[in-house]
DRENKOL-897909 format. One record per residue (C-alpha): residue number from 1; residue in one letter; x, y, z. Coordinates in pm, whole numbers, plus 50000, padded with zeros to 5 digits. Example, Ala and Ser with C-alpha at 12.3 -4.5 7.8 and 13.67 -1.06 7.14 Angstrom:
rec num=1; residu=a; X=51230; Y=49550; Z=50780
rec num=2; residu=s; X=51367; Y=49894; Z=50714
This chain:
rec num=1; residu=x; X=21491; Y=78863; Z=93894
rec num=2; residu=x; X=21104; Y=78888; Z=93767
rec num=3; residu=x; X=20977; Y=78513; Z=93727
rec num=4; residu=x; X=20726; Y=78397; Z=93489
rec num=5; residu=x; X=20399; Y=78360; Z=93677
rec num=6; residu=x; X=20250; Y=78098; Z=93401
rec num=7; residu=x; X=20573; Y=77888; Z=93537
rec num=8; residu=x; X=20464; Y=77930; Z=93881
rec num=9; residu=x; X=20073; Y=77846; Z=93805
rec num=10; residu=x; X=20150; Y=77541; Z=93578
rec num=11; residu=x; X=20403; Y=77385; Z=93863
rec num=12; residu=x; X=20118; Y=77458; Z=94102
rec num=13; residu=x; X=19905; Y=77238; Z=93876
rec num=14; residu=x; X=20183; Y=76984; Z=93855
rec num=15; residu=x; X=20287; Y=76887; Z=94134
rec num=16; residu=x; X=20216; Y=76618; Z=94386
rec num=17; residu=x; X=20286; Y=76534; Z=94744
rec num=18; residu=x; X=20597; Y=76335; Z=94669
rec num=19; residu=x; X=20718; Y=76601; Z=94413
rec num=20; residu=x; X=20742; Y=76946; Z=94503
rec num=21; residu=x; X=20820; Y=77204; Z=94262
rec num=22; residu=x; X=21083; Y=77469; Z=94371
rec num=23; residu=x; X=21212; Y=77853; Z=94224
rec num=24; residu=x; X=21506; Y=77899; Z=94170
rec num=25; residu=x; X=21515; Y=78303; Z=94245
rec num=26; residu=x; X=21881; Y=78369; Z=94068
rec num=27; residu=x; X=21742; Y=78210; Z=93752
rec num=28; residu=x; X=21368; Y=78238; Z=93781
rec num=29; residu=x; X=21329; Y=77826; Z=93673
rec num=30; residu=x; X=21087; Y=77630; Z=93863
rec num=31; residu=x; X=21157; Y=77258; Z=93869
rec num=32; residu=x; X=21115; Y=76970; Z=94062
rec num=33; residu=x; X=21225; Y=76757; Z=94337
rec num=34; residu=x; X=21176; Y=76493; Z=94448
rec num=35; residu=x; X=21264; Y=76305; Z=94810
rec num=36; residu=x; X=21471; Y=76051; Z=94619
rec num=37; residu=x; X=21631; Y=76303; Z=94423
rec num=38; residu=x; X=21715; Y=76514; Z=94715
rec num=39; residu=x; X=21887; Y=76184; Z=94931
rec num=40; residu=x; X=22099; Y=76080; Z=94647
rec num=41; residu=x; X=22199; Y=76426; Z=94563
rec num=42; residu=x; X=22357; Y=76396; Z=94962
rec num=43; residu=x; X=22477; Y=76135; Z=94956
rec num=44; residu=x; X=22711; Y=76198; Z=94594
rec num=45; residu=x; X=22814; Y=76526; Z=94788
rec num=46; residu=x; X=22913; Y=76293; Z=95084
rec num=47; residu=x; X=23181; Y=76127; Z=94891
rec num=48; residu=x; X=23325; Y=76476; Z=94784
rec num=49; residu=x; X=23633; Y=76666; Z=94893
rec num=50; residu=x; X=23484; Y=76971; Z=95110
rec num=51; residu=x; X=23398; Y=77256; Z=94850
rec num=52; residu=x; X=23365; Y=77053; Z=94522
rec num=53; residu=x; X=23062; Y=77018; Z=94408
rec num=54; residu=x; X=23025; Y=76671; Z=94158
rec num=55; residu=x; X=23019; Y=76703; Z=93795
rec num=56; residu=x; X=22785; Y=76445; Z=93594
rec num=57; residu=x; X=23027; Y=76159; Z=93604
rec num=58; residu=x; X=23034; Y=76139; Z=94005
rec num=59; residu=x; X=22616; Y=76176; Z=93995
rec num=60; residu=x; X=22676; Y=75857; Z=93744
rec num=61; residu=x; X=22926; Y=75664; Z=93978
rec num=62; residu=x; X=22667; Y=75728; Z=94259
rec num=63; residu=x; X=22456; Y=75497; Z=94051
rec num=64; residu=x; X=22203; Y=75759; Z=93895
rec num=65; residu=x; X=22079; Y=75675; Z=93562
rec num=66; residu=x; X=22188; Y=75892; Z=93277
rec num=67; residu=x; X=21839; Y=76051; Z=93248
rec num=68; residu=x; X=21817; Y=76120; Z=93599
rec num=69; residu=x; X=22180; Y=76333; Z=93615
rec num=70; residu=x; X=22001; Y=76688; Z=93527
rec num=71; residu=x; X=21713; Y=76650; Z=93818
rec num=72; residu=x; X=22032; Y=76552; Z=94050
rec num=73; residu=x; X=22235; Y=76857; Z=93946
rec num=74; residu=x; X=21936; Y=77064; Z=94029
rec num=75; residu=x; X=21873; Y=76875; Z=94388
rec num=76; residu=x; X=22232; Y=76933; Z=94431
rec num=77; residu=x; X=22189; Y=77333; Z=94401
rec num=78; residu=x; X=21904; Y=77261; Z=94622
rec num=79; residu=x; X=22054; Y=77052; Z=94908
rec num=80; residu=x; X=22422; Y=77338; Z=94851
rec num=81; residu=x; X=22230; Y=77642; Z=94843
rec num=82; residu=x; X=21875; Y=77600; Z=94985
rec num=83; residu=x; X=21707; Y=77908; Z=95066
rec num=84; residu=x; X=21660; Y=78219; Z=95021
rec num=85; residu=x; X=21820; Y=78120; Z=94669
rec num=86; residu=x; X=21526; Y=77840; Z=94668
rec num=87; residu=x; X=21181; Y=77872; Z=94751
rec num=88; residu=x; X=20963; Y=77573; Z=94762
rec num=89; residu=x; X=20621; Y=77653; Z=94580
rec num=90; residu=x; X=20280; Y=77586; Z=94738
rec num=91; residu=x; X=20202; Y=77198; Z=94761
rec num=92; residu=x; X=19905; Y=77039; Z=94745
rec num=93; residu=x; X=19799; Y=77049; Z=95105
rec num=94; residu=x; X=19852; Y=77442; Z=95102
rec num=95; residu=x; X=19583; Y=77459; Z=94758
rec num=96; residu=x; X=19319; Y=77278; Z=94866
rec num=97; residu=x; X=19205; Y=77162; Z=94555
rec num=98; residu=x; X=18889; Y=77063; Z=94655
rec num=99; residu=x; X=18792; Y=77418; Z=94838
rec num=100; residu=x; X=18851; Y=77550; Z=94510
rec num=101; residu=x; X=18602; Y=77304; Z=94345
rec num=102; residu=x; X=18342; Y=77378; Z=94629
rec num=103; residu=x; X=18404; Y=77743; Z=94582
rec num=104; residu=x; X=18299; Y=77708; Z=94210
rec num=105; residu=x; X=17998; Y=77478; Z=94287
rec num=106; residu=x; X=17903; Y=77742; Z=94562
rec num=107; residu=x; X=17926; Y=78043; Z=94290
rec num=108; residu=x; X=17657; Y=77834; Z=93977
rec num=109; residu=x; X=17368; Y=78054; Z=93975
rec num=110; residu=x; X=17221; Y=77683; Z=93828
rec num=111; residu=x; X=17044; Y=77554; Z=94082
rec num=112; residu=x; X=16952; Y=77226; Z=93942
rec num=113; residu=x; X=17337; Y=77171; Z=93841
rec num=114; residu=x; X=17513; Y=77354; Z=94122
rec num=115; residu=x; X=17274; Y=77079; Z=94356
rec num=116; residu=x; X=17382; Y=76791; Z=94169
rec num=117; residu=x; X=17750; Y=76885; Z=94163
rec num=118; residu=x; X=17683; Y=76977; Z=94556
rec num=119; residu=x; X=17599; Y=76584; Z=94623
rec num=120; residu=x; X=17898; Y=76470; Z=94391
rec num=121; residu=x; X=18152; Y=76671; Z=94575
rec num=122; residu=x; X=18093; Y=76507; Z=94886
rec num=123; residu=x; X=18104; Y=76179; Z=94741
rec num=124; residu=x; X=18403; Y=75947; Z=94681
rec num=125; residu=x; X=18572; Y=76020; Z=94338
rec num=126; residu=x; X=18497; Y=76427; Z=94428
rec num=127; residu=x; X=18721; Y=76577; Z=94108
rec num=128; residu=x; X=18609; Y=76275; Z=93888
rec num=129; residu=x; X=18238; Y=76287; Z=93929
rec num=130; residu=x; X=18175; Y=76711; Z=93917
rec num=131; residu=x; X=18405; Y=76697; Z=93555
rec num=132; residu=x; X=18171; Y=76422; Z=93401
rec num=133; residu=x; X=17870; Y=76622; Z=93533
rec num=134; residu=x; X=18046; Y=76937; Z=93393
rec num=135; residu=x; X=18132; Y=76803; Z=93085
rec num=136; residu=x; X=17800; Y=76627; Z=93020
rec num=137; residu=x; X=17647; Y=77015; Z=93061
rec num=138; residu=x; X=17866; Y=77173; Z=92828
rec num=139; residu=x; X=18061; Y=77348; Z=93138
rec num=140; residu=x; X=18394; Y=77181; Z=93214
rec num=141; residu=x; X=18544; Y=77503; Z=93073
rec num=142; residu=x; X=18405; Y=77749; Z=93303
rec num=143; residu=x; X=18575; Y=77481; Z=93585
rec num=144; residu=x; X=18900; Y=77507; Z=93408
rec num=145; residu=x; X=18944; Y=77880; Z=93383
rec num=146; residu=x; X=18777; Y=77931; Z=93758
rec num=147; residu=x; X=19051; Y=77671; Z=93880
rec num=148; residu=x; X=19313; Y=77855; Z=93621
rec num=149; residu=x; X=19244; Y=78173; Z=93787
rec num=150; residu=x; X=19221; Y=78067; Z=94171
rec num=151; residu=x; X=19605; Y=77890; Z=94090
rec num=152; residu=x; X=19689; Y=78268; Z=93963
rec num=153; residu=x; X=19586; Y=78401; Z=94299
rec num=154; residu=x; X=19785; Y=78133; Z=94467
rec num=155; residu=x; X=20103; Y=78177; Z=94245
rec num=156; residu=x; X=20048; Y=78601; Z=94318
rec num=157; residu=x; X=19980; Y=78552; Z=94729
rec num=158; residu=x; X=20286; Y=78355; Z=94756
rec num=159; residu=x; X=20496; Y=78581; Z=94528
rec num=160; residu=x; X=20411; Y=78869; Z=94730
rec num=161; residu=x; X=20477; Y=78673; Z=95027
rec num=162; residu=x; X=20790; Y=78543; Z=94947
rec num=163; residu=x; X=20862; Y=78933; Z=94814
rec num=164; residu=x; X=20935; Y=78732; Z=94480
rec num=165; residu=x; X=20876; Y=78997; Z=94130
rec num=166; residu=x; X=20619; Y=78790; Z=93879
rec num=167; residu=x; X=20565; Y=78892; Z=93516
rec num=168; residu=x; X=20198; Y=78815; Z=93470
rec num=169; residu=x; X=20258; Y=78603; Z=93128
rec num=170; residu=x; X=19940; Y=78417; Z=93140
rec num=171; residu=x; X=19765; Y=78388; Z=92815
């Protein structure tokens, strides 16, 4: 099934190291995990006769909280099915964030502004400083769409690796 590679990109974007985002291939959704989710998801399908899966009111009786019963139903199809059905998308270690950001300060033909970003790169508060200096020269934008565009080549390397089909729906 062909997934929706502005799905992919914006879970890329997402996602932090204590929530990974994950496709489902049957269904082409990317959603969402997260370690807690994943540990009370086992342990509702511990107190289950062997081959039932739990419907909402044992995720409730496990003590989740109403709002929380759809994110356990997914970690359920998770922790029951796993891969190849699942794939877990690119975290944040496997980005590199900031080797994006240098790669953009590395490409300004500005001199003046691509040496001033250089210095606030390598300087505590990395992300925070280059956007104020961006935005203060009228060129957070051109940031944006570079970063928009090396996610895309993320969300395409892994789809090929993962020999996932992506629609290329990015506006």
């Amino acid at each position: 099934m062909p997934v929706s590679l502005q799905e992919i990109v914006d879970a890329l974007q997402m996602q932090n190291l204590e929530l990974p985002y994950w496709l489902d291939t049957q269904t082409g959704e990317v959603a969402p995990a997260s370690t807690e989710d994943l540990h009370l998801a086992e342990s509702v399908l511990k107190g289950m006769p062997e081959g039932r899966l739990p419907d909402e009111d044992a995720i409730l009786e496990a003590g989740a909280p109403e709002w929380q019963v759809p994110q356990i139903q997914w970690a359920l199809s998770l922790v029951t099915e796993g891969p190849p059905r699942f794939r877990k998308l690119p975290t944040a270690y496997d980005i590199h964030e900031w080797r994006i950001l240098r790669d953009f300060v590395e490409g300004l033909s500005d001199s003046p502004l691509r040496d001033q970003l250089e210095r606030a790169i390598h300087a505590r508060g990395a992300f925070r400083r280059a956007k104020d200096i961006l935005d203060d020269n009228d060129r957070l934008a051109e940031w944006f769409e570079f970063k928009q565009n090396a996610m895309k080549r993320i969300a395409l390397d892994w789809c090929k690796e993962e020999e996932i089909e992506a629609v290329d729906d990015m506006t």
